[in-house]
Biopython code that builds the backbone (N, CA, C, O; Angstrom):
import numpy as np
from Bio.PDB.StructureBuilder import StructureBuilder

atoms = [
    (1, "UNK", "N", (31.012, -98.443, -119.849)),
    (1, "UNK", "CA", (30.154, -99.404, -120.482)),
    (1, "UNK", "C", (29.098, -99.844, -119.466)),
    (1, "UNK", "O", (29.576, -100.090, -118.358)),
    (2, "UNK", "N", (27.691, -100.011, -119.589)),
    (2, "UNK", "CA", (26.650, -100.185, -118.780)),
    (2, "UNK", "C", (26.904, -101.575, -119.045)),
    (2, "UNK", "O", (27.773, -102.010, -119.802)),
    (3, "UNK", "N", (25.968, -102.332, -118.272)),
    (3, "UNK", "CA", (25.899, -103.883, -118.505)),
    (3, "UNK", "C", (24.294, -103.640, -118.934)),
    (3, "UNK", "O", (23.562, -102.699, -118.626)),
    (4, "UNK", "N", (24.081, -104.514, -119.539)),
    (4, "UNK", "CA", (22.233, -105.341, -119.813)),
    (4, "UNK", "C", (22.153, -106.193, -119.099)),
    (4, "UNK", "O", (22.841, -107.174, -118.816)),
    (5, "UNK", "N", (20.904, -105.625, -118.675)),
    (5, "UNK", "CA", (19.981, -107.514, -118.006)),
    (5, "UNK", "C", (19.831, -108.475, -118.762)),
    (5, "UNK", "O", (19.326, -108.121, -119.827)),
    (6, "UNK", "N", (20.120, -109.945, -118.674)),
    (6, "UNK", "CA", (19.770, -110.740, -119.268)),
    (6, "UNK", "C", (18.516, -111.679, -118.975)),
    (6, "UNK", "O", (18.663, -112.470, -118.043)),
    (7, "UNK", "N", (17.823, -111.686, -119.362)),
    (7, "UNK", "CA", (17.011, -112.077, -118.678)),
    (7, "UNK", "C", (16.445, -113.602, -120.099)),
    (7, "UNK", "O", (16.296, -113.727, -121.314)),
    (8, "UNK", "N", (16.320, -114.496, -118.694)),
    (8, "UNK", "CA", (15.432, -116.427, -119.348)),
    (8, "UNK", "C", (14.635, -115.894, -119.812)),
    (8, "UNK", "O", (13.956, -114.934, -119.448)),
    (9, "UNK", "N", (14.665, -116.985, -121.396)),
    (9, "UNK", "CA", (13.745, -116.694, -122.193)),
    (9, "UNK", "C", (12.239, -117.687, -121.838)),
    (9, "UNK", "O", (12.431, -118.903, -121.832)),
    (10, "UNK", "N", (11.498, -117.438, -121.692)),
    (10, "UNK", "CA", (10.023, -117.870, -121.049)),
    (10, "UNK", "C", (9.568, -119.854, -122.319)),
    (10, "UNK", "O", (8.970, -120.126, -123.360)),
    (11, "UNK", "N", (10.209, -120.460, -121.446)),
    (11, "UNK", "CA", (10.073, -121.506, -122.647)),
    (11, "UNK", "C", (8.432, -121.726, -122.552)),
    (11, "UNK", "O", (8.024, -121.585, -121.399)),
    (12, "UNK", "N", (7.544, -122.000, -123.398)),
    (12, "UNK", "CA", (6.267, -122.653, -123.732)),
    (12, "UNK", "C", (6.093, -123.898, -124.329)),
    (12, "UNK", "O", (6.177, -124.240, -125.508)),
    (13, "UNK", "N", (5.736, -124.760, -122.915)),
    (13, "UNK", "CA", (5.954, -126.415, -123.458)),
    (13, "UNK", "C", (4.505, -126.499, -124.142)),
    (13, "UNK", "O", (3.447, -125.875, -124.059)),
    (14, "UNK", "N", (5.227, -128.078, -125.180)),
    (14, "UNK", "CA", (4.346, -128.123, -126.599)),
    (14, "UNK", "C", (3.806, -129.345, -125.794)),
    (14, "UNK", "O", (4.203, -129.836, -124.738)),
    (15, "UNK", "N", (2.831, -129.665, -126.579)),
    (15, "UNK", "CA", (2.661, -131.566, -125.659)),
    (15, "UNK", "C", (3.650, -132.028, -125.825)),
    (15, "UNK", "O", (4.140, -132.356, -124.745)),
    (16, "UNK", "N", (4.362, -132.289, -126.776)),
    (16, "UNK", "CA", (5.708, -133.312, -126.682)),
    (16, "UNK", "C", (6.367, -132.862, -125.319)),
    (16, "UNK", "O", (6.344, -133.598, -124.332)),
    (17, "UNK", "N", (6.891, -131.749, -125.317)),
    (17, "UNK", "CA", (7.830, -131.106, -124.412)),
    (17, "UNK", "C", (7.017, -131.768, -123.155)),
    (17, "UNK", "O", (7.672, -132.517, -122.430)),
    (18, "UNK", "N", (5.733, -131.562, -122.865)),
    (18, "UNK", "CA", (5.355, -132.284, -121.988)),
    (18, "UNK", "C", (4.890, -133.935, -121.275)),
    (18, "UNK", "O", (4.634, -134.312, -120.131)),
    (19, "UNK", "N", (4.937, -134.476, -122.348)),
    (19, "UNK", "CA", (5.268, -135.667, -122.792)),
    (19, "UNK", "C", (6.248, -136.113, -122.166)),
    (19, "UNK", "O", (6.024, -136.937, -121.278)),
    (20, "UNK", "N", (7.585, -135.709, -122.441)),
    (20, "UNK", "CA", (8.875, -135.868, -122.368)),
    (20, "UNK", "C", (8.862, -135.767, -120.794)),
    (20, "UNK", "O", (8.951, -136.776, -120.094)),
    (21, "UNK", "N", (8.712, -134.107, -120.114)),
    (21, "UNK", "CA", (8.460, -134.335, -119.118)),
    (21, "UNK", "C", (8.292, -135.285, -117.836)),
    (21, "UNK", "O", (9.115, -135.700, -117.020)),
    (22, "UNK", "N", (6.747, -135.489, -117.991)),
    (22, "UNK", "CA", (6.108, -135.924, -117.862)),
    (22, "UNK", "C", (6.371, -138.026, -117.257)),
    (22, "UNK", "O", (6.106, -138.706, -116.265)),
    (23, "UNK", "N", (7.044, -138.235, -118.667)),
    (23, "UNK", "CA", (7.999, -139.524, -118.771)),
    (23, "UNK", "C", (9.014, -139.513, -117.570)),
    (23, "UNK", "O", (9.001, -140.247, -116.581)),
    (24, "UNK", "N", (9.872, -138.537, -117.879)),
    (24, "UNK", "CA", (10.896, -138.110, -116.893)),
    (24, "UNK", "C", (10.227, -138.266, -115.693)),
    (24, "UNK", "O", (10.181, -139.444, -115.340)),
    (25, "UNK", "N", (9.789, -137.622, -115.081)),
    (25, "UNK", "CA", (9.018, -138.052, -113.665)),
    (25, "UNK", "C", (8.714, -139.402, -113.504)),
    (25, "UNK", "O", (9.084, -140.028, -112.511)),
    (26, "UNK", "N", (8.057, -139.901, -114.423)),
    (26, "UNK", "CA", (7.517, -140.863, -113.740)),
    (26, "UNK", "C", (8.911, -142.014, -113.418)),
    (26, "UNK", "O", (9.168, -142.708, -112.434)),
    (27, "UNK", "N", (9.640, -141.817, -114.782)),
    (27, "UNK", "CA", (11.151, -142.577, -114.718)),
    (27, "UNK", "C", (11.664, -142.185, -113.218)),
    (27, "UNK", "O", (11.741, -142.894, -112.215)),
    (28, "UNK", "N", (11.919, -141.105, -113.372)),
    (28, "UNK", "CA", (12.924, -140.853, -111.702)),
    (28, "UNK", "C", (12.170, -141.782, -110.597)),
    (28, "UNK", "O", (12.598, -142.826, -110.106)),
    (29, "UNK", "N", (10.578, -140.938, -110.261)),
    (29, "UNK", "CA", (10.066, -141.466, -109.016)),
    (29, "UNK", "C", (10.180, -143.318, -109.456)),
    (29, "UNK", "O", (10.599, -143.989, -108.513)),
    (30, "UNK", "N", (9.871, -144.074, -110.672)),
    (30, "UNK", "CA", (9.885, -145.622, -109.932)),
    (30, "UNK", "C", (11.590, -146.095, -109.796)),
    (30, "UNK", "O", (11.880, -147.196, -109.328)),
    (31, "UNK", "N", (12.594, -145.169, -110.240)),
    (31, "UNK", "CA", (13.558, -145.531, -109.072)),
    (31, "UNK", "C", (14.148, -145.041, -108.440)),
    (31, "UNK", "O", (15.370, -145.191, -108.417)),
    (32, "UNK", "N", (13.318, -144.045, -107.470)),
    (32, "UNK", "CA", (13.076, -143.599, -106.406)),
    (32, "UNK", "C", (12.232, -144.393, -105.329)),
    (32, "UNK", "O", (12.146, -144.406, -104.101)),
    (33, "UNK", "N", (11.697, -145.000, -106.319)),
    (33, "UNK", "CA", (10.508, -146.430, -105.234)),
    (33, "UNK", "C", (11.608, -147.414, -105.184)),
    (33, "UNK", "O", (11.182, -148.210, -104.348)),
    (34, "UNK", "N", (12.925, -147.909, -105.621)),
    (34, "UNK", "CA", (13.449, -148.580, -105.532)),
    (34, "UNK", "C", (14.908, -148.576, -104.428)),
    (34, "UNK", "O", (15.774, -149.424, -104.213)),
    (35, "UNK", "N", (14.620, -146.936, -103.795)),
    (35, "UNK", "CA", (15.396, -146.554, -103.023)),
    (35, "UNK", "C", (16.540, -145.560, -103.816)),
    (35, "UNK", "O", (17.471, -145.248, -103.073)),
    (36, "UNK", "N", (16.601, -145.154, -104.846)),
    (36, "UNK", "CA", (17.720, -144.112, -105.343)),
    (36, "UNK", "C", (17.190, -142.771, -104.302)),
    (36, "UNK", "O", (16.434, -142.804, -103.331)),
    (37, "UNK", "N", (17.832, -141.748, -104.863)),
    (37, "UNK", "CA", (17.719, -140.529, -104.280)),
    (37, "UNK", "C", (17.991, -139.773, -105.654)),
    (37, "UNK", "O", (18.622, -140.261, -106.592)),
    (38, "UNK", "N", (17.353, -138.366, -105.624)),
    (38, "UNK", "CA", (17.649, -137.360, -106.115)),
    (38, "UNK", "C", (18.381, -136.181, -105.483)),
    (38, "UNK", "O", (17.801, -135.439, -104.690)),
    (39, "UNK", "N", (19.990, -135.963, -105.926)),
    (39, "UNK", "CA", (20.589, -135.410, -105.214)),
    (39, "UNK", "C", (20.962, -133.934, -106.325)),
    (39, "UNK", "O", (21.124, -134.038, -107.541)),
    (40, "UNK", "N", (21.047, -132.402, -105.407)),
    (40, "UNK", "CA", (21.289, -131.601, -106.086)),
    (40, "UNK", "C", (22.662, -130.953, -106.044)),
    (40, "UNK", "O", (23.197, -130.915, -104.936)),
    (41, "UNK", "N", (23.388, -130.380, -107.194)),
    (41, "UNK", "CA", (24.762, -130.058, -106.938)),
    (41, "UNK", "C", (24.463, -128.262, -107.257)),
    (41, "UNK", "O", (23.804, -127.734, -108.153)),
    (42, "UNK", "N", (25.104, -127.763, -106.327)),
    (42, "UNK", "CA", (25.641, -126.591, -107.195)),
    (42, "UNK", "C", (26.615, -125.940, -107.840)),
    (42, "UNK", "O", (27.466, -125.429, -107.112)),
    (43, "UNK", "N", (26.732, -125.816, -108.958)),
    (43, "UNK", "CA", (27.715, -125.403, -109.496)),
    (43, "UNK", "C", (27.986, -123.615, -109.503)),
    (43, "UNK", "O", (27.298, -122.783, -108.911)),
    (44, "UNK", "N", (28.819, -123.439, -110.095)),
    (44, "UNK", "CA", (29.328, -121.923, -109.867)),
    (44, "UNK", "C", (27.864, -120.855, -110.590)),
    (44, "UNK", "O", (27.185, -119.925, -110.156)),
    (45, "UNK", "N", (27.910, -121.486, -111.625)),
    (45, "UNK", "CA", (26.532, -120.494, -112.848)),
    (45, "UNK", "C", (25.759, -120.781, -112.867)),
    (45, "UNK", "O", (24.948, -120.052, -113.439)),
    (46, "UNK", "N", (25.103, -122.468, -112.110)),
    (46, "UNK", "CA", (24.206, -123.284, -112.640)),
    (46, "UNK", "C", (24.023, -124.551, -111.655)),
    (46, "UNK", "O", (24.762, -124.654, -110.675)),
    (47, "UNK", "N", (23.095, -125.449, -111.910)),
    (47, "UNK", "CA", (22.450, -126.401, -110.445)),
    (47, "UNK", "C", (22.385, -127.487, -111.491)),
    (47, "UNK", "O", (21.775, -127.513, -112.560)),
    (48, "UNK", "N", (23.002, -128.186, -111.035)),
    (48, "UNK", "CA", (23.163, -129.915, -111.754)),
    (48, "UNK", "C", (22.023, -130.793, -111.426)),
    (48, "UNK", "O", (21.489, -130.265, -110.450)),
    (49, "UNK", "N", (21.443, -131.756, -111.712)),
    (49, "UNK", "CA", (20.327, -132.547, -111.061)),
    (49, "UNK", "C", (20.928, -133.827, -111.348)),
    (49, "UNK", "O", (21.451, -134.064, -112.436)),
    (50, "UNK", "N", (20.853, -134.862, -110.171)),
    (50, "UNK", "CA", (21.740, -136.598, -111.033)),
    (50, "UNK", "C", (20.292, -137.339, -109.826)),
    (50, "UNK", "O", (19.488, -136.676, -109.171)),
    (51, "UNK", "N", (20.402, -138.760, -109.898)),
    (51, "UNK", "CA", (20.028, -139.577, -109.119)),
    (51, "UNK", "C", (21.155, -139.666, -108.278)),
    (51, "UNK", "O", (21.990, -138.764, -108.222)),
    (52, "UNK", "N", (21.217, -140.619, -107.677)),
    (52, "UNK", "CA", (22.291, -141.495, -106.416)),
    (52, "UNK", "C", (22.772, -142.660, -107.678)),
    (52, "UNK", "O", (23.853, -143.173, -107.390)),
    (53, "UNK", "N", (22.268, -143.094, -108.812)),
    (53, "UNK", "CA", (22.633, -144.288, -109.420)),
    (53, "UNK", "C", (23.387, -143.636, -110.211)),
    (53, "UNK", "O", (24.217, -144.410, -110.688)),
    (54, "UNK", "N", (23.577, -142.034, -110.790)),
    (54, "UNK", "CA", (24.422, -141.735, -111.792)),
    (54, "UNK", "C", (23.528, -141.094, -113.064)),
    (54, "UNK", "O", (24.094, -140.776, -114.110)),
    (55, "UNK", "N", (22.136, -140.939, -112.886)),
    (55, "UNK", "CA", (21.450, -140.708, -113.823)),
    (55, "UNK", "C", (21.166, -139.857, -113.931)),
    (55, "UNK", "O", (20.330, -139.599, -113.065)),
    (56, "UNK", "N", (21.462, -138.538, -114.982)),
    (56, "UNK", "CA", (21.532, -137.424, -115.028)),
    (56, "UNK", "C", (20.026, -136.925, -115.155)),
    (56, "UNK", "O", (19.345, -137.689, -115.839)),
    (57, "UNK", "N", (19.323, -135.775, -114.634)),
    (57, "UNK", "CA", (17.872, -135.145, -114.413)),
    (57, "UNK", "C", (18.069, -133.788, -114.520)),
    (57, "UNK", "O", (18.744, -132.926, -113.957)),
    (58, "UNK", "N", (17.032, -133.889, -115.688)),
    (58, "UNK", "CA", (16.684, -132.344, -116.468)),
    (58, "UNK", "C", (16.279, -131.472, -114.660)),
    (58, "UNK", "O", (16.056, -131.862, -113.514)),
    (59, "UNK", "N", (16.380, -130.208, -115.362)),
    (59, "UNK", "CA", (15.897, -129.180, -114.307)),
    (59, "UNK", "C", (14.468, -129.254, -114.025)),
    (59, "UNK", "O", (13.901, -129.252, -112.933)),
    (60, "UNK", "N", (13.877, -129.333, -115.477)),
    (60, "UNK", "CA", (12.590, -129.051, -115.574)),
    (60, "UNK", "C", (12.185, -130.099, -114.970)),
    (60, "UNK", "O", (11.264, -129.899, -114.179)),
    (61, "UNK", "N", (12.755, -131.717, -115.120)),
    (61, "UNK", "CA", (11.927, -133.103, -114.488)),
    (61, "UNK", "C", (12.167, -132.481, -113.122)),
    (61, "UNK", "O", (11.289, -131.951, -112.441)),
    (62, "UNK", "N", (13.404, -132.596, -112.805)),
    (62, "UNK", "CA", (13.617, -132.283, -110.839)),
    (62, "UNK", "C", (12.686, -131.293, -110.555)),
    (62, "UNK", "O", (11.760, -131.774, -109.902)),
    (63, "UNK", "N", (12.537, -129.990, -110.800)),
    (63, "UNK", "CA", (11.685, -129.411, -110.440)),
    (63, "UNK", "C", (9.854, -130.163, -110.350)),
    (63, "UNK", "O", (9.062, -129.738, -109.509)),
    (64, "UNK", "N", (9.683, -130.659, -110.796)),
    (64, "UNK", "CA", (8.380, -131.277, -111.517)),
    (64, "UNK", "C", (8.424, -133.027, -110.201)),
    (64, "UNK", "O", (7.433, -133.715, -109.958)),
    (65, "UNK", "N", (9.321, -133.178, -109.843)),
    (65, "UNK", "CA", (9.711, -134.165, -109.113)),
    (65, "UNK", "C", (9.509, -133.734, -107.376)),
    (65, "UNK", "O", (8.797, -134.239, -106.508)),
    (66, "UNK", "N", (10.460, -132.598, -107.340)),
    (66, "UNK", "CA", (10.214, -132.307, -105.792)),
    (66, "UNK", "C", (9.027, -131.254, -105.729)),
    (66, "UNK", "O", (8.936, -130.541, -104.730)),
    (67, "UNK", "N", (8.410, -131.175, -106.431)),
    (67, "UNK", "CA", (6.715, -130.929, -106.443)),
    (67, "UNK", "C", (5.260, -131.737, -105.669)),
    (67, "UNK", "O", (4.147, -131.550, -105.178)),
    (68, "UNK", "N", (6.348, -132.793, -106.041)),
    (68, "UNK", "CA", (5.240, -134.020, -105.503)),
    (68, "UNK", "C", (5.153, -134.008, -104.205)),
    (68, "UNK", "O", (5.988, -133.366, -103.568)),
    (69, "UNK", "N", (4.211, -134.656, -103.604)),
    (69, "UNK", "CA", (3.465, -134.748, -102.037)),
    (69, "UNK", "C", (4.340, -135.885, -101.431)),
    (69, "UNK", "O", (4.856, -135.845, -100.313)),
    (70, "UNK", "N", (4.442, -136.988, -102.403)),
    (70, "UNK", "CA", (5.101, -138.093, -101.951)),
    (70, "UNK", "C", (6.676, -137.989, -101.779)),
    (70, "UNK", "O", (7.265, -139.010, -101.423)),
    (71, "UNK", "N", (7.436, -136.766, -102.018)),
    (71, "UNK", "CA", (9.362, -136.408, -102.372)),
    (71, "UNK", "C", (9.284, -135.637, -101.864)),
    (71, "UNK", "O", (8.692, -134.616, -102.213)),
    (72, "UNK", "N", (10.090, -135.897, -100.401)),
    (72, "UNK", "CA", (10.754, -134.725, -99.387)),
    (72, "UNK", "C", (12.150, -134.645, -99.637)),
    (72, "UNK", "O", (12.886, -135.556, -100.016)),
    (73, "UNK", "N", (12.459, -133.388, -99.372)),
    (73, "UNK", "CA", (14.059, -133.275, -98.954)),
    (73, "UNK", "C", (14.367, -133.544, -97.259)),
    (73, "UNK", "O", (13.716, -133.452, -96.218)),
    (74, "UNK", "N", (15.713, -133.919, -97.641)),
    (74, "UNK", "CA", (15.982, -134.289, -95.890)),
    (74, "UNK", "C", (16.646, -133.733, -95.302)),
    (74, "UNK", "O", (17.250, -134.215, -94.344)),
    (75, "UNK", "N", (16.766, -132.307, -95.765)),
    (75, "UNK", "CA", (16.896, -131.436, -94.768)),
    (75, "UNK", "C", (18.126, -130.926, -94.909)),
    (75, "UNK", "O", (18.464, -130.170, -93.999)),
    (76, "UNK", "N", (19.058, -131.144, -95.946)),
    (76, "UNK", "CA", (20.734, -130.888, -96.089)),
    (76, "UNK", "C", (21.484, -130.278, -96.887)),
    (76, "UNK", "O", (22.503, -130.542, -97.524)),
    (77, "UNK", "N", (20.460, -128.959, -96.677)),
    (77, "UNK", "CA", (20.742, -127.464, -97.324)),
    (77, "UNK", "C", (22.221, -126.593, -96.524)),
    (77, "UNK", "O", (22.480, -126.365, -95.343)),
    (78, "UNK", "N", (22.738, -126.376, -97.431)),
    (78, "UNK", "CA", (24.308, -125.693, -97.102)),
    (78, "UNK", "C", (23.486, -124.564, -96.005)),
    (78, "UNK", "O", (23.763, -124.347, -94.825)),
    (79, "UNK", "N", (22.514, -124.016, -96.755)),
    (79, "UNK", "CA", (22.177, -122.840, -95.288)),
    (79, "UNK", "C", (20.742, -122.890, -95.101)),
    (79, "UNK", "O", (19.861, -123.324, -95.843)),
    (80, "UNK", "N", (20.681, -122.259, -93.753)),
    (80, "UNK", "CA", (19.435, -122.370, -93.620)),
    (80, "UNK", "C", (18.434, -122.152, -94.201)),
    (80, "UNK", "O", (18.597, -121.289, -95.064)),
    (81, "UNK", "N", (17.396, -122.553, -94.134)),
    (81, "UNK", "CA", (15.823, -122.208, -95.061)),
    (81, "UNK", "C", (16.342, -122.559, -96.556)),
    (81, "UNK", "O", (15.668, -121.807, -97.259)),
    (82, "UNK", "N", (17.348, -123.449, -97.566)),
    (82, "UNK", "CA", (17.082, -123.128, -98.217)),
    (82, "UNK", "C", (16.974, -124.345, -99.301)),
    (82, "UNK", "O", (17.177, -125.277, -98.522)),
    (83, "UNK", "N", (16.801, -124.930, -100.504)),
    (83, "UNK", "CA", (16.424, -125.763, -100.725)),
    (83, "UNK", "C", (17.293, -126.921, -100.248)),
    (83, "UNK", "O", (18.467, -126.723, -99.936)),
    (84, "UNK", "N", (16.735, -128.121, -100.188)),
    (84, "UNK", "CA", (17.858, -129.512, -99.710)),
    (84, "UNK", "C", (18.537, -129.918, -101.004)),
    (84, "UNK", "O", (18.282, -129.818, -102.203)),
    (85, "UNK", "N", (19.826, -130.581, -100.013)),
    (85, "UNK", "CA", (20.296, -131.057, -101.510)),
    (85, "UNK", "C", (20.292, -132.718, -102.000)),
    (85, "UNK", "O", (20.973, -132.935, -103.002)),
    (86, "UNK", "N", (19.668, -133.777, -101.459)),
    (86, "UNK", "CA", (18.857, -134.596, -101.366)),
    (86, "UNK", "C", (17.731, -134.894, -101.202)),
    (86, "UNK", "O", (17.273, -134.684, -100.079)),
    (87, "UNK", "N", (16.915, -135.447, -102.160)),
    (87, "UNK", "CA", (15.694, -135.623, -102.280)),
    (87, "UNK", "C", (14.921, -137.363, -102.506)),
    (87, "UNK", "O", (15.105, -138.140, -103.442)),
    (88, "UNK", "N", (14.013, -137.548, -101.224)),
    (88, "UNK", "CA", (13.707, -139.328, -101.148)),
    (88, "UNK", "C", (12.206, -138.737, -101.185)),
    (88, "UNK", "O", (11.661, -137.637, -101.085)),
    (89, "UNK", "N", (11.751, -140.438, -101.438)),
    (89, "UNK", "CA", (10.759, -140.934, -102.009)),
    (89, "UNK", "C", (9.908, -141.411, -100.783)),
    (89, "UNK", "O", (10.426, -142.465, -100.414)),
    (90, "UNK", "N", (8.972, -141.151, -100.088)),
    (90, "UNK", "CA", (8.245, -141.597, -98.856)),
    (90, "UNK", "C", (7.048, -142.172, -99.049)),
    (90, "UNK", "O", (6.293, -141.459, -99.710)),
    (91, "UNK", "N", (6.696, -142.987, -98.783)),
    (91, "UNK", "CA", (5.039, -143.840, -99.128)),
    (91, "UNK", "C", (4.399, -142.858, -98.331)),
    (91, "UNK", "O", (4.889, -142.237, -97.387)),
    (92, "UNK", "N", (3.024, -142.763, -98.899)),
    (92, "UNK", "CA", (1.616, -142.114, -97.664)),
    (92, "UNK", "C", (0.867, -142.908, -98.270)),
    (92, "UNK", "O", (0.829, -143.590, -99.294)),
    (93, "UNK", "N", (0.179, -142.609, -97.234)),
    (93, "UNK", "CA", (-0.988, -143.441, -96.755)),
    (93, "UNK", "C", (-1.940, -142.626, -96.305)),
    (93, "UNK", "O", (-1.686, -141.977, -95.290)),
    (94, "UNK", "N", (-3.191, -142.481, -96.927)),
    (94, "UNK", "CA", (-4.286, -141.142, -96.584)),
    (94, "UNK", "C", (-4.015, -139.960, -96.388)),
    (94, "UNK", "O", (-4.648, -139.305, -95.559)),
    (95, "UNK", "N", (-3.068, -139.466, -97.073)),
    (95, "UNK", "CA", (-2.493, -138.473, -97.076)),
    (95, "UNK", "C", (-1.421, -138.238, -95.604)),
    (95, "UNK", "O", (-1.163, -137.132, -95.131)),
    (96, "UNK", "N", (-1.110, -139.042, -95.276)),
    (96, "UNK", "CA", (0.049, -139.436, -94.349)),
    (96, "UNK", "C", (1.572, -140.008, -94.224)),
    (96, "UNK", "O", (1.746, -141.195, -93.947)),
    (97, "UNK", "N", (2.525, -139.236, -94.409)),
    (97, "UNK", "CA", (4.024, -139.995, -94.413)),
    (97, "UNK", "C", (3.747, -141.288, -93.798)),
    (97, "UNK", "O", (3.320, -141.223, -92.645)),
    (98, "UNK", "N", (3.870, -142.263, -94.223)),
    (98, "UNK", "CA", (4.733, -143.658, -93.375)),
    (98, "UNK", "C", (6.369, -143.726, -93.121)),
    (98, "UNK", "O", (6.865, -144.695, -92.547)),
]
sb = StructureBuilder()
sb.init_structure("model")
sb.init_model(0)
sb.init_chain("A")
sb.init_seg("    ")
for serial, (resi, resn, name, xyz) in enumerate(atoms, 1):
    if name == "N":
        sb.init_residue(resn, " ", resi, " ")
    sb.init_atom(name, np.array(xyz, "f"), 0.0, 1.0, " ", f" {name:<3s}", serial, name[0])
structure = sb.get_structure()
C-alpha cells in the first residue's frame, strides 16, 4: 500500500475571517501590555497557542502576533535556531526596544 500526501488546504480569508483576526491581535497584544505572555506548547501532531492568563490563541492570531515589531521571543526554544516558546510584549520608542 503506497501512502498519499496530504497536504493543508490553502484557507482564503473573507473580511470577516479577517475581522476576527484582526480583533484577536489586538485582544492578545493589550494584555500583553498588561504583562501576560504568549506561550507556545508542542504537542505530538500539532502546536497549541494559550496566554500566561489561560487564554486560549488561534494559530492564525499567534502567528499574526509574533509578526509584530513590538513581540519578541525570549529566547526558550527546546533547540537551537528554532522558534521560542514564550513570547513578550516590549515598548519602542523610534523604532527602538526600551
Amino acid at each position: 500500500m503506497t501512502k498519499r500526501a496530504r497536504w493543508r488546504s490553502a484557507a482564503i480569508h473573507t473580511p470577516h475571517g479577517l475581522d476576527r483576526i484582526n480583533s484577536g491581535v489586538n485582544h492578545v497584544i493589550a494584555v500583553m501590555q498588561r504583562g501576560a505572555t504568549l506561550r507556545r506548547t508542542n504537542r505530538p501532531n500539532s502546536t497549541c497557542w494559550a496566554m500566561s492568563n489561560g487564554m486560549p490563541v488561534s494559530d492564525e492570531t499567534a502567528h499574526a502576533v509574533i509578526s509584530r515589531g513590538d513581540v519578541v521571543g525570549v529566547g526558550d526554544s527546546l533547540f537551537d535556531r528554532e522558534l521560542s516558546q514564550t513570547w513578550r510584549y516590549v515598548e519602542t520608542t523610534g523604532g527602538k526596544h526600551v
